[in-house]
C-alpha positions in Angstrom: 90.7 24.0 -49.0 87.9 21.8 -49.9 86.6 20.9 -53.6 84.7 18.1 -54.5 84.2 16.1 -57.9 81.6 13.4 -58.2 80.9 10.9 -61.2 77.8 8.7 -60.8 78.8 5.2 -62.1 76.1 2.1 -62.1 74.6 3.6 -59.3 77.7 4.0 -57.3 79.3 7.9 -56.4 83.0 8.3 -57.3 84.3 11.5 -54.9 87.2 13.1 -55.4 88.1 15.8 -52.5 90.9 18.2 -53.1 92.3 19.0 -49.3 95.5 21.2 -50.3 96.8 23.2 -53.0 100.4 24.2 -52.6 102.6 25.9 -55.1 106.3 24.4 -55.2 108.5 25.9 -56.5 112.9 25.3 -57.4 114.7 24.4 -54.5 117.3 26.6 -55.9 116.2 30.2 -57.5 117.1 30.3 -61.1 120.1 32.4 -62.5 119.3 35.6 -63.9 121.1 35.0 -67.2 118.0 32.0 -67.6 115.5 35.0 -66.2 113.6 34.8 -70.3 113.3 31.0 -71.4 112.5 32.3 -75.2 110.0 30.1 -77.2 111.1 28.9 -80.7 108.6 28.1 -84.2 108.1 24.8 -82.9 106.9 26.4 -79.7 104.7 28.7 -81.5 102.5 26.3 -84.0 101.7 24.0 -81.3 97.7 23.5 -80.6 96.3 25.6 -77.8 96.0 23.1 -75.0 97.5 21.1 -71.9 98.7 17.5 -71.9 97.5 15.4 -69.4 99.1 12.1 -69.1 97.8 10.2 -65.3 100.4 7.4 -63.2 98.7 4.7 -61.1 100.1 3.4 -58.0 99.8 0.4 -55.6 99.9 0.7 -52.0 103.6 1.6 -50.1 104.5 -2.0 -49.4 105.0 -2.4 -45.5 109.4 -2.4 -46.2 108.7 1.3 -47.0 109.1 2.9 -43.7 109.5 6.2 -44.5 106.4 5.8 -46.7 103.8 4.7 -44.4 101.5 8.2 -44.3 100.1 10.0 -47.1 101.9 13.3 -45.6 104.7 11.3 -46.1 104.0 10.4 -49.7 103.3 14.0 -50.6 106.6 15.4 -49.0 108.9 13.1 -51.0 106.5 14.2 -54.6 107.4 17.7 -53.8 110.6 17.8 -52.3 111.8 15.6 -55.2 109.6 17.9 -58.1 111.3 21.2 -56.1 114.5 19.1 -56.6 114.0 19.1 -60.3 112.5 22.4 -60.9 115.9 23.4 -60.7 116.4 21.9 -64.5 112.9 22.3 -65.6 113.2 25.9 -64.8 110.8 27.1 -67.5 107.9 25.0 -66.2 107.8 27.2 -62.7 107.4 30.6 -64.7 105.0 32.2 -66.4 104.3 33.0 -70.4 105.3 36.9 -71.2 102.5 39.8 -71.6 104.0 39.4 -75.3 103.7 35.7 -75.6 107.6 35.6 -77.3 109.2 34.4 -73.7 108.7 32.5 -70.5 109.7 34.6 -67.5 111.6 32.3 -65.5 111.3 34.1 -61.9 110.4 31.1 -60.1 106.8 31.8 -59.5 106.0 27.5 -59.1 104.1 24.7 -60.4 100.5 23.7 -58.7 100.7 21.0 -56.4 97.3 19.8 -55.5 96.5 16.9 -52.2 93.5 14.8 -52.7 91.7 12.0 -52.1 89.3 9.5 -53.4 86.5 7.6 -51.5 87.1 3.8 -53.4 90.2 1.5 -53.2 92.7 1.8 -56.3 91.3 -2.1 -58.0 87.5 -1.3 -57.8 88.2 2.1 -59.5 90.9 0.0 -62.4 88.0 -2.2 -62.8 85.4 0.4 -63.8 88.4 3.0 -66.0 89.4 -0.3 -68.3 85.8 -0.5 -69.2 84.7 3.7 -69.2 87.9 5.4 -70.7 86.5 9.0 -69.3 86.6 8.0 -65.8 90.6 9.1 -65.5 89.5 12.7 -66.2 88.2 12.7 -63.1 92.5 12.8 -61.5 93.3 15.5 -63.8 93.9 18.8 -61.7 90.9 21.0 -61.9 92.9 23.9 -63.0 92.9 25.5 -66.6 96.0 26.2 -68.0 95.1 26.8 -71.3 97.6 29.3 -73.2 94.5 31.4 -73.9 94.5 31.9 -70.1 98.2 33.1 -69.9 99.5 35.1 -68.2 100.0 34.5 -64.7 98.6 31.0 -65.0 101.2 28.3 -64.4 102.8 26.3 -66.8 101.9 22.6 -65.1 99.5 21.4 -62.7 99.9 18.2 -60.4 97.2 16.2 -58.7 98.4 13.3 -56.3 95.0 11.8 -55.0 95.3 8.9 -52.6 93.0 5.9 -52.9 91.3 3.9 -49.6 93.5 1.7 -48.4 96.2 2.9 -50.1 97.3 3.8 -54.0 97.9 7.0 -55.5 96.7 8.1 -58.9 99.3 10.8 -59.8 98.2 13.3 -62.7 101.3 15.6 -64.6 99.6 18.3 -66.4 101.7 20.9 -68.2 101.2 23.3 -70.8 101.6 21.9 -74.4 103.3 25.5 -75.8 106.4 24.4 -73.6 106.2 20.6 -73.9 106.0 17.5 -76.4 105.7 14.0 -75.6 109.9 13.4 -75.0 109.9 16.6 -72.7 107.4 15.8 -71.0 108.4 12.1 -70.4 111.8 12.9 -69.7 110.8 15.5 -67.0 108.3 12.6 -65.0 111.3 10.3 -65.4 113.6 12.1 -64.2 111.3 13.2 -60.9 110.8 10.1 -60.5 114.5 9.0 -60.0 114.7 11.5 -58.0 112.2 11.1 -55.5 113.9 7.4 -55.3 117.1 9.2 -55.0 118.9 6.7 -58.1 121.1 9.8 -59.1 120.9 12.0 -55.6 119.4 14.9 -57.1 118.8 16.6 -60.8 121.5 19.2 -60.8 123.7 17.0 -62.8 120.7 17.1 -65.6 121.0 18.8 -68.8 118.8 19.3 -71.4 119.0 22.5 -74.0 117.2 25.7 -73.8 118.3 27.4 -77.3 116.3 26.3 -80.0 115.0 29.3 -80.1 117.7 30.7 -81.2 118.2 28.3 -84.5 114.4 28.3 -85.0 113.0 31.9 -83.6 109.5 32.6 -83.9 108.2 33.6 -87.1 106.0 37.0 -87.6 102.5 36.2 -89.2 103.0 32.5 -89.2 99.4 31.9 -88.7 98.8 34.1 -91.9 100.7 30.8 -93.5 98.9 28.3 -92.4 95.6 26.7 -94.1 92.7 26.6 -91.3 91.1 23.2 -90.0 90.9 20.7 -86.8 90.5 17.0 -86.4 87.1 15.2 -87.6 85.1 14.2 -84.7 84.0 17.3 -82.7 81.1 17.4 -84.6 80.2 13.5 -84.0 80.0 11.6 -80.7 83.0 10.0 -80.0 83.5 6.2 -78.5 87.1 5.2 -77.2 88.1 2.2 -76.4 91.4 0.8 -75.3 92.6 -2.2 -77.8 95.8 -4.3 -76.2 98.3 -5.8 -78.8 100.7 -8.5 -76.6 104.0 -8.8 -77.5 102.7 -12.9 -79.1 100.3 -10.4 -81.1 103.4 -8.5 -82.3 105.5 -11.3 -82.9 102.9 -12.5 -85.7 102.3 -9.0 -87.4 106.3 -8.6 -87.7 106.8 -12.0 -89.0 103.9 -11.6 -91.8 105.5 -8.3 -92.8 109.0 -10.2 -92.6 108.3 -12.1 -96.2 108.6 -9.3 -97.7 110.2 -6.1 -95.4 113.9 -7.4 -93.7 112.5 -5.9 -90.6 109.6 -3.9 -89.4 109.3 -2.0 -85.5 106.5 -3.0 -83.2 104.7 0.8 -83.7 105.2 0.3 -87.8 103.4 -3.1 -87.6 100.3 -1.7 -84.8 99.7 1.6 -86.8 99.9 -0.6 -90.0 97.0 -2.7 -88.6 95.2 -0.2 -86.9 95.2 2.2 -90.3 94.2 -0.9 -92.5 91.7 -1.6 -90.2 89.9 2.3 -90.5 90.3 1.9 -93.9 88.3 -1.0 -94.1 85.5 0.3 -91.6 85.4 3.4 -94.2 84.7 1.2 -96.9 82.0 -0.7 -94.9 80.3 2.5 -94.5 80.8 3.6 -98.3 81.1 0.4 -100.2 84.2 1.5 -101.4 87.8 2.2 -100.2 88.3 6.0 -99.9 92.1 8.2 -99.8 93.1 7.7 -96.4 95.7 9.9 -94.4 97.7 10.1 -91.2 98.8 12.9 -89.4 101.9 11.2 -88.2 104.1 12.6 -85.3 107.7 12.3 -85.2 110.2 13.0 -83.1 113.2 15.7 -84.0 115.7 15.0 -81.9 119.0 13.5 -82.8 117.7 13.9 -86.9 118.7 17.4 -87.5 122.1 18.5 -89.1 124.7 18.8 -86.2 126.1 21.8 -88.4 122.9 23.5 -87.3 121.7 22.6 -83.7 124.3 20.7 -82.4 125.9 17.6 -81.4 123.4 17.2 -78.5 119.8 17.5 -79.5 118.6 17.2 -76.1 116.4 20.1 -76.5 113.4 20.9 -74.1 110.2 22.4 -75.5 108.8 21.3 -79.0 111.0 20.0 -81.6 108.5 17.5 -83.0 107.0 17.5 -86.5 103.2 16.0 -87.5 103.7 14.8 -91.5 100.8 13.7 -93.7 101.1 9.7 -94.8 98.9 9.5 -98.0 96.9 6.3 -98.8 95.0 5.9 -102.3 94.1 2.2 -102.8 94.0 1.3 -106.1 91.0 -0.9 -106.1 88.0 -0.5 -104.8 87.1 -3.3 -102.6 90.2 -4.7 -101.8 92.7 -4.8 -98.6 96.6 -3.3 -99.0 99.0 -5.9 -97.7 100.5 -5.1 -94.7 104.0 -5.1 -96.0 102.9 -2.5 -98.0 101.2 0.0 -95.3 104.4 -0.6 -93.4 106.4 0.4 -96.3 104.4 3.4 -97.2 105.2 5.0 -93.6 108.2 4.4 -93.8 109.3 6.3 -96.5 106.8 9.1 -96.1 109.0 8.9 -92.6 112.2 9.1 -94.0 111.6 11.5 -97.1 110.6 14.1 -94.6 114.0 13.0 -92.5 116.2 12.9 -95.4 114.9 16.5 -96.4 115.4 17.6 -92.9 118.9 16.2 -92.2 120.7 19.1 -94.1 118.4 21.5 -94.5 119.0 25.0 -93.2 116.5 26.7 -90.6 114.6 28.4 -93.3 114.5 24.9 -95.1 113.3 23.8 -92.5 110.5 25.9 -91.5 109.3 25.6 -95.3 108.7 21.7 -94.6 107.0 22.3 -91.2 104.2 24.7 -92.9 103.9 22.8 -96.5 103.3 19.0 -93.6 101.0 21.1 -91.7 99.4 22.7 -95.1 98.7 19.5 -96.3 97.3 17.9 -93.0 94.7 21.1 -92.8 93.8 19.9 -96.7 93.1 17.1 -95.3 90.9 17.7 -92.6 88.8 20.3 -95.2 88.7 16.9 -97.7 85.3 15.6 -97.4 86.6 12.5 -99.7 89.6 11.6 -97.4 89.5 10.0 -93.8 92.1 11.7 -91.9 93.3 10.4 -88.5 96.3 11.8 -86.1 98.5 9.3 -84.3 101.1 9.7 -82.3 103.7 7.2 -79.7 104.9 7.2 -76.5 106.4 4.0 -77.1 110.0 3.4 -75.8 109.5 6.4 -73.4 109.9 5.6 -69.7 106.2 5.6 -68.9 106.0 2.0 -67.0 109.3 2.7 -65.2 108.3 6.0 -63.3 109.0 4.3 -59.7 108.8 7.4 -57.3 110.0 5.4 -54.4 107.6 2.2 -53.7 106.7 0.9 -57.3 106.1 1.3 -60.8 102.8 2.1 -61.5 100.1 -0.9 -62.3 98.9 1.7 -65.5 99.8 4.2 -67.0 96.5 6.6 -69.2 95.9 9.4 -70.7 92.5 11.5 -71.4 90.5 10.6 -73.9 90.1 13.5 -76.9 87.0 14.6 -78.8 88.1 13.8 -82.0 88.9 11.0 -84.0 92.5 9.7 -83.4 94.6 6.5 -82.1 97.7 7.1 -80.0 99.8 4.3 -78.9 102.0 3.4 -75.7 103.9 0.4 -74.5 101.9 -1.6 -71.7 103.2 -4.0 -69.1 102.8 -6.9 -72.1 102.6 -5.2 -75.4 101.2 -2.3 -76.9 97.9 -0.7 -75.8 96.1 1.5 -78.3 93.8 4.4 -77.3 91.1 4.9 -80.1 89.1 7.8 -80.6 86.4 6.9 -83.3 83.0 8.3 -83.7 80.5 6.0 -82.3 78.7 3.6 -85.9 82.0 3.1 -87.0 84.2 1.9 -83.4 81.1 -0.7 -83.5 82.5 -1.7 -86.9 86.2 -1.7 -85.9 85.3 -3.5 -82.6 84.6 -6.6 -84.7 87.2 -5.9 -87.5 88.8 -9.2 -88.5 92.2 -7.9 -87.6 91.3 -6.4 -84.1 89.4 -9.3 -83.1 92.7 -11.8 -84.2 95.5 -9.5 -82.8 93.7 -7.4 -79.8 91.5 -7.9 -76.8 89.5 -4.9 -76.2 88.9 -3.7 -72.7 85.3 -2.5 -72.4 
């Protein structure tokens, strides 16, 4: 096969050509007691979409012998993901005519060859400065729930550069993953394909959680409607890096007043503190402010319920609202006191959740997501999502050669800031609309703690 993507850039033609599609599938055929992998809640409230996340690579140094061919590259990817399929059963079946299950009969995951006709740096050079250019390595195959069944449940694109480089896409529907499955699943292919731990049969993760949180009839029903700001607006992203020197500052201001503070408390703390006051810029006043915060489940629930191992695949991830009023009108919140307001807004919901019964539980999932969908019908509050991949895996995904030189994901048409560690700090993907990322571009606190690549 033969299908070709083109972006003009500056006058110069980036082409991608797609030269095989394969589908791979377990290297060992699932049981048939694991035939129905059965969704939970968390499963079933999840937005409609897939989740991209794209793994660059430098050349096969010389040492790599086996290496040394691009067929060769591409038969260690997909022997290895075959390998692991075994585990990550669910991800080669396909979603139920009823939508309640994933029929696990082994039908495979897309597996697409391509190449691309510019060396790996030039490409770097031009993606640091135009965020959109990575889309361009995301498979060109929908796999949108809306378009299941018999669509598969992840798509891979492995596209070599000229003289030599790989940009290696992991697509896979967001009903079945969240950010730790997802990670854990590329990490784990990855030792793999290095052969660290010989192969993935030794790998378990749990597929039960729907049977502690099953899927609820008329959910939907009981939850308020509303999206993100921003698809309405023209969207700028840029990419804002926060080195670990940066860090080191914004912990020790917050240590005069907070014993201790995490590197993603202190860079959301800025980064919110920062909208706030491009808001206020715009409206000469501060507005309520709130974050639709992500946080991960695992390990917090009450062993009583699910378990001693929480090492559940699928969703088990909840998005809480984080509720900022200032009390005066044209002045800053402290840092100290940003930090502190996530965190107990954080550990309020965990506290609530820790011995909480399913039921219980569900209640808190709808009343979060109730008040988040308030908040993006609030024409007087700023709402922004933000999520972290930090502490995840990412930069250590070496598939055989090396770990990769950067690690991206898509950029989102709505306004949002997502964070992920970075070879020397933290680097923040901002989704603002246009007027006010010229505002937060020269923001007193971005320009003192970040360098912007544009």
């Amino acid at each position: 096969m033969s299908k070709i993507t083109e972006q003009n850039l500056n006058g110069s033609c980036i082409q991608i050509e797609i030269l095989n599609e394969k589908i791979i599938k377990p290297s060992l055929s699932t049981p048939n007691h694991l035939n129905a992998y059965k969704l939970s809640f968390f499963d079933q409230i999840v937005p409609n979409f897939a989740v991209p996340l794209l793994y660059f690579y430098p050349p096969v140094p010389s040492e790599k012998s086996n290496l040394q061919s691009d067929e060769a590259v591409h038969t260690q990817l997909q022997n290895s993901l075959s390998e692991i399929l075994i585990k990550f059963y669910p991800l080669a079946g396909r979603l139920s005519e009823d939508g309640t299950c994933i029929e696990c009969q082994d039908q495979g995951v897309i597996y697409l060859e391509a190449k691309v006709n510019c060396q790996l740096t030039e490409f770097l050079d031009k993606a640091y400065k135009d965020t959109d250019l990575v889309k361009l390595f995301v498979p060109p195959i929908r796999i949108r729930l809306a378009e299941l069944p018999n669509r598969p449940m992840m798509a891979i694109q492995a596209t070599m550069f000229e003289h030599g480089g790989l940009a290696l896409a992991v697509q896979m529907v967001r009903t079945l993953v969240d950010g730790f499955s997802g990670c854990a699943l590329t990490d784990e292919w990855a030792k793999v394909s290095r052969m660290e731990k010989g192969n993935a049969r030794n790998l378990q993760f749990r597929s039960d959680l729907a049977k502690v949180f099953p899927p609820k009839e008329n959910v939907f029903e009981m939850i308020k409607k509303g999206r993100p700001r921003g698809y309405e607006m023209k969207i700028a992203t840029r990419i804002f890096m926060f080195d670990e020197v940066a860090i080191s500052k914004l912990k020790e201001n917050v240590s005069k007043s907070l014993s201790y503070s995490s590197r993603v408390e202190v860079v959301t703390a800025l980064i919110w503190r920062s909208l706030m006051r491009v808001v206020r810029l715009r409206h000469g006043h501060n507005r309520p402010s709130m974050l639709q915060f992500a946080i991960n489940l695992r390990g917090r629930g009450d062993p009583k319920l699910v378990g001693e191992d929480q090492n559940f695949f699928g969703n088990f991830s909840i998005d809480i609202p984080i509720k900022c009023v200032p009390s005066h009108s044209n002045q800053d919140l402290e840092l100290h006191e940003i930090v502190t307001l996530i965190r107990n807004a954080k550990n309020k919901i965990l506290s609530s959740i820790a011995n909480a019964s399913s039921e219980e539980i569900f209640s808190i999932v709808i009343e979060s997501l109730n008040q988040i969908r308030e908040g993006y019908n609030d024409d007087e509050m700023d709402l922004y999502p933000t999520s972290s991949l930090c502490r995840f895996p990412l930069n250590e995904s070496d598939f055989g050669w090396a770990e990769p030189i950067w690690v991206s994901r898509v950029n989102v048409p709505f306004q949002l800031f997502f964070l992920m560690d970075s070879k020397s700090g933290i680097e923040a993907r901002v989704c603002l609309n246009e007027d006010d990322m010229i505002k937060l571009e020269n923001d007193v606190d971005i320009v003192e703690f970040s360098s912007v690549l544009k």
